[in-house]
MDTraj code that builds the backbone (N, CA, C; nanometers):
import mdtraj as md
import numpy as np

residues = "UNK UNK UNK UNK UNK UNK UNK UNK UNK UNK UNK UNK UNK UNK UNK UNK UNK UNK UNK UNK UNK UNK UNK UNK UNK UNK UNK UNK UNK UNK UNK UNK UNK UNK UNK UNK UNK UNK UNK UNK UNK UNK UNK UNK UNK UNK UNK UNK UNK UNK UNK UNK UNK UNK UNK UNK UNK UNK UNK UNK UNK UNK UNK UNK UNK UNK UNK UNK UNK UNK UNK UNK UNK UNK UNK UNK UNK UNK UNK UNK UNK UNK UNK UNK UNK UNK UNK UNK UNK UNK UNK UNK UNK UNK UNK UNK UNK UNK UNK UNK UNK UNK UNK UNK UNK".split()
xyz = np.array([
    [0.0841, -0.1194, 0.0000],
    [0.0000, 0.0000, 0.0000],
    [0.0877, 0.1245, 0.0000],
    [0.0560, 0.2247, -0.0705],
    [0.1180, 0.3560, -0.1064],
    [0.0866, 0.4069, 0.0134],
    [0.1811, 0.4788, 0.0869],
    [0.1772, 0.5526, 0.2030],
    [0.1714, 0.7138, 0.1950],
    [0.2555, 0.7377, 0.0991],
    [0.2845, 0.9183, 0.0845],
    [0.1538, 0.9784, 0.0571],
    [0.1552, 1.0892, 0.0285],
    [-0.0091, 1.1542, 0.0268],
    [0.0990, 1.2020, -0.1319],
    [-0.1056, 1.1583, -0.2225],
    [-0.0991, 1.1504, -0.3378],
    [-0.1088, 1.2810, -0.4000],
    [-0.0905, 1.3733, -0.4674],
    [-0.0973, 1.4873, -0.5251],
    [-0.1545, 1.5182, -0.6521],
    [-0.2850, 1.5392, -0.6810],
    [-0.3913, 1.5308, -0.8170],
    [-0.4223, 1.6893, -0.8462],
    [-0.4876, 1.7317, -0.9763],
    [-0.5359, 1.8224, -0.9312],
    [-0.6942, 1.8409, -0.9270],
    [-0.7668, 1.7105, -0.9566],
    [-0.9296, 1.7432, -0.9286],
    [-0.9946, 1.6372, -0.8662],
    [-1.1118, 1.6229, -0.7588],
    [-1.1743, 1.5099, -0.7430],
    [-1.1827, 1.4263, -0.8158],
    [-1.2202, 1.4224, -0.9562],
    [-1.2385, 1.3179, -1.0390],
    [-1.1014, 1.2438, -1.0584],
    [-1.0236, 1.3163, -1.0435],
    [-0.8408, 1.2266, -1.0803],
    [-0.8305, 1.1633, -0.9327],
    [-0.8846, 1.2081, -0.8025],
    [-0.9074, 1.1505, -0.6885],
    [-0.9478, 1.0271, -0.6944],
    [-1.1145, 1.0003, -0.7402],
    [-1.1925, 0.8928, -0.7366],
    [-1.0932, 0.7539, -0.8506],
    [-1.0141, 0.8540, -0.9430],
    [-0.9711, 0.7427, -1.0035],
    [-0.8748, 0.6384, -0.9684],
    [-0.7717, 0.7656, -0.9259],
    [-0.6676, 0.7100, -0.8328],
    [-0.7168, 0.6518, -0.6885],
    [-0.8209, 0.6656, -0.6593],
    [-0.8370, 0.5542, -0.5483],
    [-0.9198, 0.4538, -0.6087],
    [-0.9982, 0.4176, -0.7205],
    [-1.0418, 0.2929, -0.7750],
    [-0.9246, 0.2483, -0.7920],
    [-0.7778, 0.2616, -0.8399],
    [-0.6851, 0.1900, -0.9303],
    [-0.5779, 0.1263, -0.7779],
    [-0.6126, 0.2061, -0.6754],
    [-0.4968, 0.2297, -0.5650],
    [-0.5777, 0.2313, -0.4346],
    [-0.7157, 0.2097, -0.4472],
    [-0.7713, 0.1672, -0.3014],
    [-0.7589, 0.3016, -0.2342],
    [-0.7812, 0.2281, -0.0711],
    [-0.7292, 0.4003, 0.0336],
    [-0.6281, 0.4395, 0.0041],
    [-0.6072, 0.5582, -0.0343],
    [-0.5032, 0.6354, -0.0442],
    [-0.5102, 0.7784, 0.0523],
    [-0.4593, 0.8353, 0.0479],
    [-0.4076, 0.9275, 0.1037],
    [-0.4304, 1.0602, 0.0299],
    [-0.4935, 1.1427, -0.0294],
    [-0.4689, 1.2238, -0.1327],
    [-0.5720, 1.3658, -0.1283],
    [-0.4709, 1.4676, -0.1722],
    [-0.5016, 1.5836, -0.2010],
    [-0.5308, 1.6461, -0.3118],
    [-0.6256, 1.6913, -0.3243],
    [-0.6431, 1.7708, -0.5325],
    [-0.6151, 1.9320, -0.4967],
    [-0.5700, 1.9862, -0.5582],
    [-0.4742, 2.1050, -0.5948],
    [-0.5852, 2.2248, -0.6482],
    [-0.7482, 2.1178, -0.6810],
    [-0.8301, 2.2451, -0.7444],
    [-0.7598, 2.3177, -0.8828],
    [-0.7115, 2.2206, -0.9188],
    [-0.6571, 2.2580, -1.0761],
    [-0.5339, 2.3668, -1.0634],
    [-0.5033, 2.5009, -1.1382],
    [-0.3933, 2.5700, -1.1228],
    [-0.4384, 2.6576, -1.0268],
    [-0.5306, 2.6696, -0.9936],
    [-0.5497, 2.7681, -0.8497],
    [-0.4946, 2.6971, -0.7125],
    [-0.3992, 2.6344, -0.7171],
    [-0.2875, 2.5388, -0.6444],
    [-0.2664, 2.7289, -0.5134],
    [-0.3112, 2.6705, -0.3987],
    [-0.3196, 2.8015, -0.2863],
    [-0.1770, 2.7456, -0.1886],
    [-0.0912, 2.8753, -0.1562],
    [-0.0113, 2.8930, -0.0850],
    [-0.0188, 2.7829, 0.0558],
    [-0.1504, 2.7883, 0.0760],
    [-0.1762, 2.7423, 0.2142],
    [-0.1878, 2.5879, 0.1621],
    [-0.2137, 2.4899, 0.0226],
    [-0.1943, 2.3731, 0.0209],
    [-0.0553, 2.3477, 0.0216],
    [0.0278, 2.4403, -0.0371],
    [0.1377, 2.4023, -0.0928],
    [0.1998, 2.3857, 0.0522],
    [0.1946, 2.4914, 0.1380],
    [0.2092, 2.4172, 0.2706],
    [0.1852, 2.3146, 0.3675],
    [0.0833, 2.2325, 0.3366],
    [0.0299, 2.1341, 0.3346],
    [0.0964, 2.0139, 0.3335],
    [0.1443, 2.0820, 0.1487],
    [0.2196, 1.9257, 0.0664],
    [0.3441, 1.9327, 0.1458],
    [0.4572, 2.0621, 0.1614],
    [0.5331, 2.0375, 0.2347],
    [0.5779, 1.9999, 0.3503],
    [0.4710, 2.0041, 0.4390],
    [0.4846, 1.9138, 0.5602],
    [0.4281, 1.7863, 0.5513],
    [0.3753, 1.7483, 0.4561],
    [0.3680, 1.6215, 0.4455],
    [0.4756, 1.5307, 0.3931],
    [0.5353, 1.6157, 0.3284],
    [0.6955, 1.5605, 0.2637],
    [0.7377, 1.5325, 0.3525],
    [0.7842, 1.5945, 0.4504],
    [0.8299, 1.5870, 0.5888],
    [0.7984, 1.4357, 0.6695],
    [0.6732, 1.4312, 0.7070],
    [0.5529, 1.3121, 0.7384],
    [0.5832, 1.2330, 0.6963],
    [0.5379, 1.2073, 0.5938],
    [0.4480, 1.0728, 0.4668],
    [0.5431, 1.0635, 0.4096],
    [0.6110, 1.1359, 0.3225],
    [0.6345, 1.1571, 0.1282],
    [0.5156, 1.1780, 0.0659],
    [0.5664, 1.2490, -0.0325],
    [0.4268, 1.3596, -0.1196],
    [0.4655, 1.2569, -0.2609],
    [0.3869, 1.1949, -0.3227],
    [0.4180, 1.1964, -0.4936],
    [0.3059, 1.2568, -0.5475],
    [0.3359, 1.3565, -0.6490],
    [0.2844, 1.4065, -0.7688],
    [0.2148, 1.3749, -0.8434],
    [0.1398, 1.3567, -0.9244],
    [0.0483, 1.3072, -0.9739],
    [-0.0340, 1.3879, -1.0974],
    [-0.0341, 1.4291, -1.1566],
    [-0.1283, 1.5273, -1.2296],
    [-0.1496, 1.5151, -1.3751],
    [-0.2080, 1.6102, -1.4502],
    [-0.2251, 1.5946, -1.6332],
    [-0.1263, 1.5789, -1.6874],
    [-0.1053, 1.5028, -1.7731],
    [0.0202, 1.4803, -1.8955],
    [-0.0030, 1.6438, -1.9668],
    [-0.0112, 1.7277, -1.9410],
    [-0.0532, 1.8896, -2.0389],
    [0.0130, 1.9936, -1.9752],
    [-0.0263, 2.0806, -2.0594],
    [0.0353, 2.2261, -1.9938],
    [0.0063, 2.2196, -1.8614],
    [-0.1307, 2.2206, -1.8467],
    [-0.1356, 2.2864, -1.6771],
    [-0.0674, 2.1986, -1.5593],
    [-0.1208, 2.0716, -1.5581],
    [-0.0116, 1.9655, -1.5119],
    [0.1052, 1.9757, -1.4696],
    [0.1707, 2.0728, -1.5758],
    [0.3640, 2.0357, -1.5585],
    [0.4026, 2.1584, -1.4812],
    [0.2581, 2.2818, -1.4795],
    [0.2667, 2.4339, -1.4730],
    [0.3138, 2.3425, -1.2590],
    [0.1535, 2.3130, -1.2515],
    [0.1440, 2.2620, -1.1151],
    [0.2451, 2.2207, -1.0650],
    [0.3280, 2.0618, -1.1608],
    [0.3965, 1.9948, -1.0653],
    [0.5445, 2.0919, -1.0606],
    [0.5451, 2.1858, -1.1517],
    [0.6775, 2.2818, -1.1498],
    [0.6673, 2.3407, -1.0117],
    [0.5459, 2.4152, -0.9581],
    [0.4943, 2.4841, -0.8751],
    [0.5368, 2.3760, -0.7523],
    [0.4969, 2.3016, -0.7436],
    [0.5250, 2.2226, -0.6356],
    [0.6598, 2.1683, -0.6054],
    [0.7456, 2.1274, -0.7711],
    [0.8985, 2.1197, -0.7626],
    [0.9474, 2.2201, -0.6806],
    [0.9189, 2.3463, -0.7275],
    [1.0050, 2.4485, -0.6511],
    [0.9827, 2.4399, -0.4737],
    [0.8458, 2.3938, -0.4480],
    [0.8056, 2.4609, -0.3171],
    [0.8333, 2.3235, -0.2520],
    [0.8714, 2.1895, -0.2701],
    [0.9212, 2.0804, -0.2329],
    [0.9613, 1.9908, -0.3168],
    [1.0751, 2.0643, -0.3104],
    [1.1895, 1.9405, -0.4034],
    [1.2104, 1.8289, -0.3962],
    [1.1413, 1.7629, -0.2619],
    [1.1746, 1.6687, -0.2078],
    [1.0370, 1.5620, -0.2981],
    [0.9697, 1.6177, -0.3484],
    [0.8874, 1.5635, -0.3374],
    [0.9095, 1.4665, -0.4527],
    [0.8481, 1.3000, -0.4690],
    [0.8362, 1.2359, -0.5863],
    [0.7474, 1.2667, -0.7173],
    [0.7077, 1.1801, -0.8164],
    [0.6953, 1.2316, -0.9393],
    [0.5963, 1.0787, -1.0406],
    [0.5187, 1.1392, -1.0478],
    [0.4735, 0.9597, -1.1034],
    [0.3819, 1.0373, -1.2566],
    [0.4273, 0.9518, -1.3669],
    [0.3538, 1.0302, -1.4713],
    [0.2857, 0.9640, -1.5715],
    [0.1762, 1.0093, -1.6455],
    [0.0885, 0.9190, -1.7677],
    [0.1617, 0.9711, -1.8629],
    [0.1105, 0.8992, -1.9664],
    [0.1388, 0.9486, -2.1307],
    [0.0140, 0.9923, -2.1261],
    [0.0696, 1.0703, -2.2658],
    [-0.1180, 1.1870, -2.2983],
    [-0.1654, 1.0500, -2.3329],
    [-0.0735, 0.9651, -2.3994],
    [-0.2324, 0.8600, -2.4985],
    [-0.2955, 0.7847, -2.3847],
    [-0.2453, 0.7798, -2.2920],
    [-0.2902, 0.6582, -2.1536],
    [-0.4154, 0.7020, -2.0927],
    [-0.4094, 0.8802, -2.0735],
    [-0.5020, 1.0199, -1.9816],
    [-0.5905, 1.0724, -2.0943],
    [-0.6040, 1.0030, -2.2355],
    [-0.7122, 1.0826, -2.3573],
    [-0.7905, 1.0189, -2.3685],
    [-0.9069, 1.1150, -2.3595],
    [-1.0604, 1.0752, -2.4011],
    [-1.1145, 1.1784, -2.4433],
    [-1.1983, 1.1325, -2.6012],
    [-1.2795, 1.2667, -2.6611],
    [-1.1604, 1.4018, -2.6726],
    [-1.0519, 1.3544, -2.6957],
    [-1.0330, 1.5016, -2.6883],
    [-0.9779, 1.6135, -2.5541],
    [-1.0440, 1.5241, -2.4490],
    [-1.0136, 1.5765, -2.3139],
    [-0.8650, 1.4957, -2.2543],
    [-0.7593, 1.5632, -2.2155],
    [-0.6683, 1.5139, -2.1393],
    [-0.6913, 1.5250, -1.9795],
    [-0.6591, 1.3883, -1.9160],
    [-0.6497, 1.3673, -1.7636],
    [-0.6363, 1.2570, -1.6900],
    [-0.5783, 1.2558, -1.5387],
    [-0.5432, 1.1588, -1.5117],
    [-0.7154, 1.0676, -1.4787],
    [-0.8224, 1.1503, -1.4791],
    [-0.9579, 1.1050, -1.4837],
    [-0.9929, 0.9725, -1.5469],
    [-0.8821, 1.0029, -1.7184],
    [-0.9792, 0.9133, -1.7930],
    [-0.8425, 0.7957, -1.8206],
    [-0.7941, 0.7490, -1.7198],
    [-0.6412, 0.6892, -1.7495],
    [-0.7355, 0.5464, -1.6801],
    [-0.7290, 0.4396, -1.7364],
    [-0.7459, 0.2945, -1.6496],
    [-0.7017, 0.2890, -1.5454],
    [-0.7748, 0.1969, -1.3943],
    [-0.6894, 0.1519, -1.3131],
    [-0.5794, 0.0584, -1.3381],
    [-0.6055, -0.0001, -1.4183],
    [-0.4378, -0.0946, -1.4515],
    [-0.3292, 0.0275, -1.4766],
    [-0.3492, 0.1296, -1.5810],
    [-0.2317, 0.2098, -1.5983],
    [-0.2393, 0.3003, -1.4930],
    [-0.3100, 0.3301, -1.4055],
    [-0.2448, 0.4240, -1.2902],
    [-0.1452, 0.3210, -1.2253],
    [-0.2251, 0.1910, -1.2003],
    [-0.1618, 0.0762, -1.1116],
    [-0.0166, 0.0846, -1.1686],
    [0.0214, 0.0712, -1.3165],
    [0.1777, 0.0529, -1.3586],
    [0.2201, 0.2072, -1.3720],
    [0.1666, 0.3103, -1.3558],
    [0.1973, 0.4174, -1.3313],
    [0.3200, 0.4273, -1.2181],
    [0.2398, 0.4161, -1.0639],
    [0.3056, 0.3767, -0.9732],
    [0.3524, 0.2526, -0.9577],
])
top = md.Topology()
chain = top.add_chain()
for i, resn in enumerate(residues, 1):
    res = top.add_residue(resn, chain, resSeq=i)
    for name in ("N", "CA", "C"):
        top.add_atom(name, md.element.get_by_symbol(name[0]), res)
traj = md.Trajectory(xyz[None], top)
């Protein structure tokens, strides 16, 4: 069982990652409105737990996990391919299978 607290940025990438990964541990970021006061959060949980990353194969995704690189370096890194996270057109870790989150991590 994954121990670190998981790092997403929406409920729906939540519900997925816990169908693929059971109880988990995990925080959503509310997309790029990622608030000072989570990011503090994630960093004391680095501290705690370990934090891994988690988010869109896309722009905003990499904007986030940059955002969070800087503010805990410490933190790990787990990533999809766009083709793994696409549906219709829409990119996310939402629409990724539990098997490929499962070989994700």
């Amino acid at each position: 069982m994954i121990k670190e607290l998981i790092v997403v940025e929406g409920k729906n990438d939540a519900h997925a990652v816990r169908r693929a990964l059971g109880d988990v541990d995990i925080l959503w970021t509310e997309g790029f409105g990622l608030s000072k006061e989570k990011l503090v959060v994630i960093k004391a949980a680095a501290r705690h737990q370990g934090v891994i990353v988690f988010t869109d194969p896309d722009t905003i995704g990499e904007r986030i996990r940059e955002r969070i690189r800087r503010f805990v370096p410490e933190a790990k890194h787990v990533y999809l391919s766009k083709a793994d996270a696409l549906c219709d057109g829409d990119v996310g870790v939402e629409h990724a299978s539990p098997g490929t989150i499962r070989e994700a991590f």
